[in-house]
C-alpha positions as CSV (number, residue, x, y, z in Angstrom):
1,X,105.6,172.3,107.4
2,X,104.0,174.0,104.3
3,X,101.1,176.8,104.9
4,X,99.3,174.2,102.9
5,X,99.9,172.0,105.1
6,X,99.1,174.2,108.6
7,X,95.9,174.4,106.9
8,X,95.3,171.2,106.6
9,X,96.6,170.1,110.1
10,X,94.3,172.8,111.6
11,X,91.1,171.7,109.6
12,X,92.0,167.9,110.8
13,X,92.5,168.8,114.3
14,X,89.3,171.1,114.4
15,X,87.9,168.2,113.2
16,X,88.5,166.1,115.6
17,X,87.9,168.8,118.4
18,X,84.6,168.7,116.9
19,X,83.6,165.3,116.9
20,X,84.6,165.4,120.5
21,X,82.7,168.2,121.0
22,X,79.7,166.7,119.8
23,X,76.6,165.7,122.8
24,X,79.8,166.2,125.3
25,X,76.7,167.0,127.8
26,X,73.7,164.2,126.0
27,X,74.9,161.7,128.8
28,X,75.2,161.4,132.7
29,X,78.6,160.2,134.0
30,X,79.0,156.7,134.6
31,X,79.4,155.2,137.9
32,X,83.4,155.6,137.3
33,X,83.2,159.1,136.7
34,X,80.8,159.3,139.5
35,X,83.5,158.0,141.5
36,X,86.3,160.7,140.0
37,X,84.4,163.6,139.8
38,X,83.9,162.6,144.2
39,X,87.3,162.0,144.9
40,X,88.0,165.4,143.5
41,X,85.9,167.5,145.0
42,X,86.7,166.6,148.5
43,X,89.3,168.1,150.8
44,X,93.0,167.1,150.3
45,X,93.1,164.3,152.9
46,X,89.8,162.8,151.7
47,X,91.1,163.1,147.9
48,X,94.7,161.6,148.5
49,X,92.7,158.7,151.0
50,X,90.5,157.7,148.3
51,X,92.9,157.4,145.6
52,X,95.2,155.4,147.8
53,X,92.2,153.3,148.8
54,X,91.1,153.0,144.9
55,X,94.3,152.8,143.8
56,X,92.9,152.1,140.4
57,X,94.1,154.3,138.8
58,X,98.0,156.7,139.4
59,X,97.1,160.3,140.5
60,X,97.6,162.9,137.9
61,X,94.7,163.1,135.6
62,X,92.6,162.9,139.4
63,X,95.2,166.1,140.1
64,X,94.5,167.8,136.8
65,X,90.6,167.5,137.5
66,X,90.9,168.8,141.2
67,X,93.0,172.0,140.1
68,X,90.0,172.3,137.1
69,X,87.4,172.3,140.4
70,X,88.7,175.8,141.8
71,X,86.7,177.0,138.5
72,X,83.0,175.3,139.4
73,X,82.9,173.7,136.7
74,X,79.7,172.0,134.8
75,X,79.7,169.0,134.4
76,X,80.3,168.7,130.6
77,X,83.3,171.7,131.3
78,X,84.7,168.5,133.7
79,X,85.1,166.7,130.4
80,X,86.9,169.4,128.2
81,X,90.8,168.6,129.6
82,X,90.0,164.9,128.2
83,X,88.8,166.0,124.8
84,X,92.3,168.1,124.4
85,X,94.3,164.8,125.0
86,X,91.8,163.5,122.6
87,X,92.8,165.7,120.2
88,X,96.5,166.2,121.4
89,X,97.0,162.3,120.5
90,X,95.6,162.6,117.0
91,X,98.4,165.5,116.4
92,X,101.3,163.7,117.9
93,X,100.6,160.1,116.6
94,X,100.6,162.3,113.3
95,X,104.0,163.5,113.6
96,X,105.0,159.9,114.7
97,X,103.6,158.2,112.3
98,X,105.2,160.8,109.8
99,X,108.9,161.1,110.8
100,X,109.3,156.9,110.9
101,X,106.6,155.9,107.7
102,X,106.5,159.0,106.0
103,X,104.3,162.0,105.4
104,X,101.2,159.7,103.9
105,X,101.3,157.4,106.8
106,X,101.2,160.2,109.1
107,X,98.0,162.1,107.6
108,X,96.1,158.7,107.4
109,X,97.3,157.9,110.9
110,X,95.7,160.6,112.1
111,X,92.6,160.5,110.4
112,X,91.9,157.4,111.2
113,X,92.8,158.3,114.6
114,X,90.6,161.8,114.6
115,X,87.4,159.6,114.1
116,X,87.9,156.1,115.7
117,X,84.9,155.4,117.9
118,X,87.0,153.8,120.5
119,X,89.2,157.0,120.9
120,X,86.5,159.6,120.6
121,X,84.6,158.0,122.9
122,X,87.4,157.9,125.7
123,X,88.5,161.3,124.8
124,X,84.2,162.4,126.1
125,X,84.8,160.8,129.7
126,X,85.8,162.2,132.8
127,X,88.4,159.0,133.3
128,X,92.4,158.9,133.2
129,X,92.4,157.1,129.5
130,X,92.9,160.4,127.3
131,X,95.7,161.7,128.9
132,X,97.8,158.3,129.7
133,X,97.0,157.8,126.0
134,X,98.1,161.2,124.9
135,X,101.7,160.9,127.3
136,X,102.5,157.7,125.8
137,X,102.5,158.8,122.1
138,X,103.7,162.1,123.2
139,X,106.7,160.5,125.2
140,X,107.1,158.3,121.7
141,X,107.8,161.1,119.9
142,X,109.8,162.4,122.1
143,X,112.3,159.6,122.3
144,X,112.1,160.0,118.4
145,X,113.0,163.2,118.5
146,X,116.1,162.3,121.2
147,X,117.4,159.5,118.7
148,X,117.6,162.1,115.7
149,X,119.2,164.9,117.4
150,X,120.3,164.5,120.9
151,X,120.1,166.7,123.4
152,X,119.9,168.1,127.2
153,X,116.8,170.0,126.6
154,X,115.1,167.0,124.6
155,X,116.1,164.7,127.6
156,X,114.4,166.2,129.8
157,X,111.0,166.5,128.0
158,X,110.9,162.6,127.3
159,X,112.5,161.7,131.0
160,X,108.9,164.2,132.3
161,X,106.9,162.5,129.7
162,X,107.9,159.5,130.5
163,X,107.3,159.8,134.4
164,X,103.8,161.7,133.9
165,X,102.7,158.5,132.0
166,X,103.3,156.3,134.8
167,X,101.6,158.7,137.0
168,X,98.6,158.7,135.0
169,X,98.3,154.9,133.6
170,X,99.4,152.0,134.0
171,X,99.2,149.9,131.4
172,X,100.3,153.3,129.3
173,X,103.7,153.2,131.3
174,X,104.1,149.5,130.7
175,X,103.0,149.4,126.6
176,X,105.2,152.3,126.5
177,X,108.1,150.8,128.3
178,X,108.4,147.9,125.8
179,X,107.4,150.4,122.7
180,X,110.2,152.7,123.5
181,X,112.8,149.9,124.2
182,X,111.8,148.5,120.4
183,X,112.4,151.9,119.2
184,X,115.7,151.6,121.0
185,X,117.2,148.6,119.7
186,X,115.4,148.9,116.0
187,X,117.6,152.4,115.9
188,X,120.6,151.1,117.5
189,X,120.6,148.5,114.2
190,X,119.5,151.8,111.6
191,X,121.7,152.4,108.7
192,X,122.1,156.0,109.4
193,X,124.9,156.9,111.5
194,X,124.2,159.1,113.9
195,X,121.0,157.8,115.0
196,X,122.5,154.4,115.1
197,X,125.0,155.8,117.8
198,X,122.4,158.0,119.7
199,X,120.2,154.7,120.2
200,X,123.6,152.7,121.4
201,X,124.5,155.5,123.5
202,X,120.8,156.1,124.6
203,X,120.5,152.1,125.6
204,X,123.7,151.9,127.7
205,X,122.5,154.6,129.5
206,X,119.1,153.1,129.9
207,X,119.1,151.5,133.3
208,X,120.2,154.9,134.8
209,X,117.3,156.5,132.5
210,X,114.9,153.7,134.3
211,X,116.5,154.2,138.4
212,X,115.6,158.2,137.7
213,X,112.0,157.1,136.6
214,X,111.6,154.5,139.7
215,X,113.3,157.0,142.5
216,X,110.9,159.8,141.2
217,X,107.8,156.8,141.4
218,X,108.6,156.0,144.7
219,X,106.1,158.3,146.6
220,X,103.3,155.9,144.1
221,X,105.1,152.4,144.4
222,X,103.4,151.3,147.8
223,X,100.2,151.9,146.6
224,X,101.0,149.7,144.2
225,X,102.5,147.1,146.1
226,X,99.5,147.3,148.5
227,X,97.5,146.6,145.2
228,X,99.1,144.2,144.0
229,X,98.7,142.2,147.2
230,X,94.7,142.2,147.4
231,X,92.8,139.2,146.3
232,X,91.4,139.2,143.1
233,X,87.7,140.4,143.0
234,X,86.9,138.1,140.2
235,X,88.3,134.8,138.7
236,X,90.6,134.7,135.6
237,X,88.4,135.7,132.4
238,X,89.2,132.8,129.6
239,X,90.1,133.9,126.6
240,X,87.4,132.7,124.3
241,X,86.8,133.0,120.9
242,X,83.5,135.4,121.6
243,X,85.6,137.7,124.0
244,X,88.6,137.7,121.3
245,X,86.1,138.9,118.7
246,X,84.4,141.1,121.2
247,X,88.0,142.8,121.5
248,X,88.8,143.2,118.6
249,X,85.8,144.3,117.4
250,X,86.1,147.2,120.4
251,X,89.4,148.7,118.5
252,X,87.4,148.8,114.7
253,X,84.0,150.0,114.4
254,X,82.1,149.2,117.4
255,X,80.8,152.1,119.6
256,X,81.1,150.8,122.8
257,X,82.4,147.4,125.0
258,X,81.2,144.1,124.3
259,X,79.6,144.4,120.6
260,X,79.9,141.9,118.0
261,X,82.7,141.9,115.4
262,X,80.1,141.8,112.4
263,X,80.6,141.6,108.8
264,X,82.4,145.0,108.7
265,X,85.2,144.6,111.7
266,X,86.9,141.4,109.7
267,X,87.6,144.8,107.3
268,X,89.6,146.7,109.4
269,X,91.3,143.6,110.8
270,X,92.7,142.8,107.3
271,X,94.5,146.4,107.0
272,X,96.1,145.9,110.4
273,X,97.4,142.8,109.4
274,X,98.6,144.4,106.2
275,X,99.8,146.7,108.4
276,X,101.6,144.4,111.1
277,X,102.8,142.4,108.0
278,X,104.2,145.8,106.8
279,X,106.2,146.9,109.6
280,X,107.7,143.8,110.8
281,X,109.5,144.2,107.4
282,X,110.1,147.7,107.5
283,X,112.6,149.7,108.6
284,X,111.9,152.1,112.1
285,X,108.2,150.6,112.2
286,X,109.2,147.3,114.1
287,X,108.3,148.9,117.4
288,X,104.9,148.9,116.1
289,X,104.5,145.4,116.4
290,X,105.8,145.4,120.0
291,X,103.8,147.9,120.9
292,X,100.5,146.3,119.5
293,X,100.9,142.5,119.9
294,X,103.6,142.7,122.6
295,X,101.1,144.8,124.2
296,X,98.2,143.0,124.2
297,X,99.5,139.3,125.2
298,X,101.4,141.4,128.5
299,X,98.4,143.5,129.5
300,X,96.1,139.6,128.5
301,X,98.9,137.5,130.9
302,X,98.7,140.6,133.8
303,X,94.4,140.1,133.8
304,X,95.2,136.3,134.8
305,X,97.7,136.6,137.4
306,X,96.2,139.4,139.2
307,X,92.2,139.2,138.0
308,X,90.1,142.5,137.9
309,X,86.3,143.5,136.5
310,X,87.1,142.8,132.3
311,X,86.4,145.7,130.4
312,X,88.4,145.8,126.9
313,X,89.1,149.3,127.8
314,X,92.2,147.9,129.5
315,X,93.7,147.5,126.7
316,X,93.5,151.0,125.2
317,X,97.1,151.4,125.2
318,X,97.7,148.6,122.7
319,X,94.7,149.0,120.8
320,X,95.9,152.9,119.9
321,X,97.8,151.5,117.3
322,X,95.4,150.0,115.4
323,X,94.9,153.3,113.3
324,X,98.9,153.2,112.8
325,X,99.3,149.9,111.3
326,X,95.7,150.3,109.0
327,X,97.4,153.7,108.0
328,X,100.8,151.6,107.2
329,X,98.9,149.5,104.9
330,X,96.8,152.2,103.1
331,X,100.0,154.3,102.7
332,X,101.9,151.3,101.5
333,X,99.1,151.0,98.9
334,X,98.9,155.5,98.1
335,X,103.1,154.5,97.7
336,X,102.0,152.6,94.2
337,X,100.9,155.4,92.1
338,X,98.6,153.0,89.8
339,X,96.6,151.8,93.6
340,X,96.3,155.4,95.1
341,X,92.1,155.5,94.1
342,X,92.0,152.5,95.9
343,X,94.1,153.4,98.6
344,X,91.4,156.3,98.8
345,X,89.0,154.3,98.4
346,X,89.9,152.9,101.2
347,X,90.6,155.3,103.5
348,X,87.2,156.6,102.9
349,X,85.1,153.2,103.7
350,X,87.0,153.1,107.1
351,X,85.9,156.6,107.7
352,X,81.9,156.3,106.3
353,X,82.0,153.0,108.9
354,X,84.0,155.3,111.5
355,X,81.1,157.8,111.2
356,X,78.5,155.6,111.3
């Protein structure tokens, strides 16, 4: 990376730090980070009891939050850990994007990213979303890094990524599961020799890469189970039109659950199309299209055979590459030297409706 560009990675990510930043204190936790911020301060039988009980939610980001406690923290200081995931994800879906689309992809990417209201809002609460979202891109990049240059060293990082994701998310661990395996297979057909044979060696091995994962799971997997096994507070949500919208319009401009798409969300939707369209064709961006559709119908198909409470935050781990696919299209468009304004253009209406 240029000097140039250091500079302009640190102004991004200061950026982004700083919209996080911003009125970190202006609200009272809600009732779910009423719930966290209890479960961590109380002794270590009462914290491991309650997340066992709740079982909402894997245990790390609650362990990360307890250790933060031995300070006193304020409040707002409870919050800071989630803004540097925040922050953390727009840097590494950067390099992602950038190493499989190419240096414009990855600047737009994380952009787009930095100011998203659905991410900077999660990236403010006290709740496990930040940092499952930050492993699973971080554990993509990761196996990125493994398919291009294999190694013991590299290995090990993704296998801990990897694990700390299922330990923090669930739905990040499953998205992730069938992002990475994309990744995988799309590699294992790459033109380019010696990733080619890293991704066929890396995929034979895979079951024994998965056993590792599950054996060092296992102290988690009966809560789970024991989960999994308790009737469903709620029915089945149906999938209607208005909830669709409602969805979707959660992962554009909206700035919180259950808003309208308006006139502005059909917008965005077009350039992740674009962008969708975009990768299906492309070389090393197919996983994208796993990881965002194939996400969403799994984590859709899991809320009707084992109901919860529907919140569209569920789906956070799919959603996150929304900004990668509208950064595809844009890029495709900067790629045409006679459409970069409007490639610009562009980029900049996302970001005046991101603001707004």
């Amino acid at each position: 990376m240029t000097g140039r560009a250091r500079i302009a990675a640190a102004v991004l990510l200061s950026a982004a730090a700083a919209v996080r930043l911003f009125r970190l204190d202006h609200f009272s936790y809600g009732l779910d980070e009423v719930l966290q911020a209890y479960f961590i301060q109380g002794d270590w039988e009462f914290f491991w009891k309650s997340l066992k009980f709740d079982a909402i939610h894997p245990p790390f980001d609650y362990l990360v939050g307890r250790f933060l406690e031995s300070l006193d923290p304020a409040n707002w200081v409870r919050k800071l850990p989630a803004v540097a995931w925040g922050v953390g994800t727009v840097a590494a879906l950067g390099l992602l994007l950038a190493r499989r689309a190419g240096a414009a992809a990855g600047w737009i990417g994380a952009t787009l990213l930095a100011f998203a209201p659905f991410h900077v809002r999660y990236s403010q609460e006290l709740r496990p979303y930040s940092l499952g979202l930050f492993l699973l891109v971080l554990s993509l990049l990761l196996l990125d890094r493994y398919l291009e240059e294999p190694g013991p060293l590299r290995l090990v990082a993704l296998w801990l990524a990897c694990l700390a994701t299922m330990y923090t998310l669930y739905f990040a661990a499953l998205v992730l599961a069938m992002a990475a395996l994309a990744m995988i297979v799309e590699d294992a057909l790459d033109a380019e020799g010696k990733r080619r044979r890293a991704a066929r060696r890396f995929l034979a091995w895979s079951p024994l890469f998965a056993a590792t994962l599950f054996v060092a799971y296992l102290p988690w997997w009966p809560v789970v189970l024991e989960a999994s096994r308790r009737p469903p507070p709620v029915p089945a949500p149906p999938m209607e039109w208005d909830r669709f919208t409602r969805l979707l319009s959660f992962f554009a401009f909206a700035p919180d659950d259950g808003h309208p798409l308006g006139r502005k969300g059909p917008f965005y939707l077009l350039l992740v199309l674009a962008g969708l369209f975009i990768a299906s064709r492309r070389s090393k961006l197919r996983f994208l299209v796993v990881w965002t559709v194939g996400g969403f119908l799994v984590i859709e198909i899991l809320g009707h055979l084992h109901p919860h409470w529907y919140v569209s935050r569920r789906f956070l781990p799919a959603g996150l590459a929304f900004p990668a696919l509208a950064a595809v299209a844009i890029g495709a468009l900067a790629s045409r030297r006679g459409l970069r304004p409007v490639a610009a253009a562009v980029a900049v209406l996302v970001l005046v409706l991101d603001l707004r």
